[in-house]
C-alpha positions, -999 to +999 in steps of 0.1 A: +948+715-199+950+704-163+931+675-150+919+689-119+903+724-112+900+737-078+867+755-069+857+788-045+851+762-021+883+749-021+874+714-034+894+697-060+871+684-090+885+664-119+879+681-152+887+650-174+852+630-190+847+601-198+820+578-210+835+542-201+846+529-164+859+496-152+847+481-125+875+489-099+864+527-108+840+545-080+819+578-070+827+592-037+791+598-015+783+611+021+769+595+052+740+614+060+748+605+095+784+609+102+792+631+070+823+609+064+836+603+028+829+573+015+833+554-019+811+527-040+830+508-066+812+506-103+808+468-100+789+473-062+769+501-082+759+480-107+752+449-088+727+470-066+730+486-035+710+475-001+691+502+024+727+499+044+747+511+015+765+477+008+766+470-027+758+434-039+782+409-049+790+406-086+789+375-099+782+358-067+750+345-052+728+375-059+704+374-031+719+403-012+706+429-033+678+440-053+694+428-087+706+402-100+739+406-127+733+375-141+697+378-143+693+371-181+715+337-177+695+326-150+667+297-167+652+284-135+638+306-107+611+287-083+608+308-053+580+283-040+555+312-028+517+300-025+487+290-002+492+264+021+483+232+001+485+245-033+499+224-060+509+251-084+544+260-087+553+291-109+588+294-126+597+333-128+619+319-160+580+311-178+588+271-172+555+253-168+557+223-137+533+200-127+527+186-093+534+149-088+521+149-055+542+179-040+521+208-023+536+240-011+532+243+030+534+274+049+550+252+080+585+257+069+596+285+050+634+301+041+618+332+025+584+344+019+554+327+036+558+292+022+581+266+005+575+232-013+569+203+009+585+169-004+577+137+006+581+105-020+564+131-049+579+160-068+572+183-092+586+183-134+586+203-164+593+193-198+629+194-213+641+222-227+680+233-236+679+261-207+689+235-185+704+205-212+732+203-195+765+185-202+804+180-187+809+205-213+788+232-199+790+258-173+765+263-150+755+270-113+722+251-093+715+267-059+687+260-034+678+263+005+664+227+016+650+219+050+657+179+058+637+160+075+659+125+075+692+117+075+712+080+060+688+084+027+693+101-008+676+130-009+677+146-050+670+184-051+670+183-086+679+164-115+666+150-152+681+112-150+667+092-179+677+056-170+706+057-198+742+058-180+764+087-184+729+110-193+718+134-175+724+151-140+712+148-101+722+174-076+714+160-042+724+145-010+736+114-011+726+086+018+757+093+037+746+128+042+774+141+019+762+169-010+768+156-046+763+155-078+765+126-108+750+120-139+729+087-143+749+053-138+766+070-109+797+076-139+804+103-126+793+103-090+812+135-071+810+138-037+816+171-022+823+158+011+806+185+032+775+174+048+742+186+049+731+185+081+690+181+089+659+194+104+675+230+093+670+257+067+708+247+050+721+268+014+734+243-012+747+252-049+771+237-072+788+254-095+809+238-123+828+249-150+853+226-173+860+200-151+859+217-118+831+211-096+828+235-069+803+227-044+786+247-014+772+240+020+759+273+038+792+291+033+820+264+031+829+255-003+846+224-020+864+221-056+866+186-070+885+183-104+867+156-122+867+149-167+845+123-167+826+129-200+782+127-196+760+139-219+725+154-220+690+142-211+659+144-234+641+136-200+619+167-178+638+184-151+625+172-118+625+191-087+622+168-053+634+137-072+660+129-097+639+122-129+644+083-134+609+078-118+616+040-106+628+030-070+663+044-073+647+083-081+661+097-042+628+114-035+632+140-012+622+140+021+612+177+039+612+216+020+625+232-007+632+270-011+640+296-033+659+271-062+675+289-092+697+273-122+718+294-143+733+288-178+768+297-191+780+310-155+801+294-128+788+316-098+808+328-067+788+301-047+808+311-017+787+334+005+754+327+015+723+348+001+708+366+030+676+372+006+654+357-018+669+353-050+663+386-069+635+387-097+650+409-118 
């Protein structure tokens, strides 16, 4: 049987089916303006395709597109969206937080109408195993923060419980410099990209075995590190980095649109041009 049939318009049409694809597969559509060929990759298909016909990245930040593909790893989605002075902060994962002090302000804002405004409070949540994390696990933390001070430590997240090698902090540390350690500063990575201030600014980190790949907007950093930590029975904290004492690193301006996901190392290296997708 062949595997091609040509029809009375003179178009070749494969006669083969089939009921699996990999991703590198893809459909052939039109551009209703220019009526030129084009083609959309399964992956791009199934990542979700913007108004311009662009399909999402796979695996990667998922903030381009309507969809996330790693939606059901993702444990953490605070997209920060209130009234002006409200002090309730919803977690589309079902999370409940509580407001130490933190409010959400409609002064600054990445996406939506508002963001969380930090300043020496946070917000926490109880701990849970979503976001337990380890040296052994894999996982990604990604945020948009607004600074409002430079030469301090400024923790976007983290569940430090006073113990040394326990629990993690992503933030930026006094000398500007994105990082990431668990308590007891053992480890204490440094990405060595700097996170510049009074600016809307992506951060993420993504790590996986011992590599820890870092983000700022959309230049990237690996650093190889095997330093063994453990996990935390302490809350997560957002705005501070959970050891509630003088060394906590409150954070000082907003924070956006912050998602954690379990059990994937994300392509950190393109910046969302979206919110982070709900579904």
């Amino acid at each position: 049987m062949p595997l091609y049939n040509e029809n009375d318009s003179g178009l070749v049409l494969p006669v083969e089916t089939r009921t699996t694809a990999i991703d590198g597969d893809y459909v052939f559509m039109i551009d209703a303006t220019t009526n030129i060929p084009y083609r959309i990759t399964k992956a791009n298909l199934l990542a979700g395709l913007s108004s311009s016909g662009s399909g999402g990245t796979s695996g990667g930040s998922g903030g381009s597109s309507g969809m996330d593909t790693y939606f059901s790893n993702v444990v953490l989605l605070l997209n920060f969206d209130g009234s002006n002075g409200s002090n309730v902060f919803t977690d589309i994962k079902g999370h409940t937080f509580t407001a130490n002090g933190a409010t959400l302000s409609t002064a600054q804002f990445k996406h939506g109408s508002s963001s969380g405004l930090f300043s020496n409070n946070s917000i926490s949540t109880s701990n849970s195993s979503d976001f337990d994390f380890n040296s052994g696990s894999t996982f990604t933390i990604e945020s948009w923060v607004y600074r409002l001070a430079s030469g301090v430590s400024h923790a976007i997240c983290g569940k430090l419980p006073q113990v040394a090698n326990q629990g993690f902090s992503f933030h930026v540390a006094s000398d500007d410099v994105l990082s990431f350690e668990s308590d007891g500063a053992s480890p204490h990575i440094e990405s060595g990209l700097t996170v510049p201030i009074n600016q809307w600014v992506y951060v993420a980190v993504a790590h996986s075995g011992s590599n820890y790949t870092f983000a700022v907007n959309s230049t990237t950093a690996t650093i190889s590190n095997s330093t063994s930590w453990s996990g935390s029975s302490n809350g997560l904290y957002v705005g501070e980095n959970g050891r509630n004492d003088a060394y906590s690193a409150y954070f000082n301006g907003y924070i956006d649109d912050l998602r954690i996901t379990n059990g994937i190392a994300r392509d950190i290296s393109t910046v969302p041009t979206a919110a982070f997708p709900n579904s």
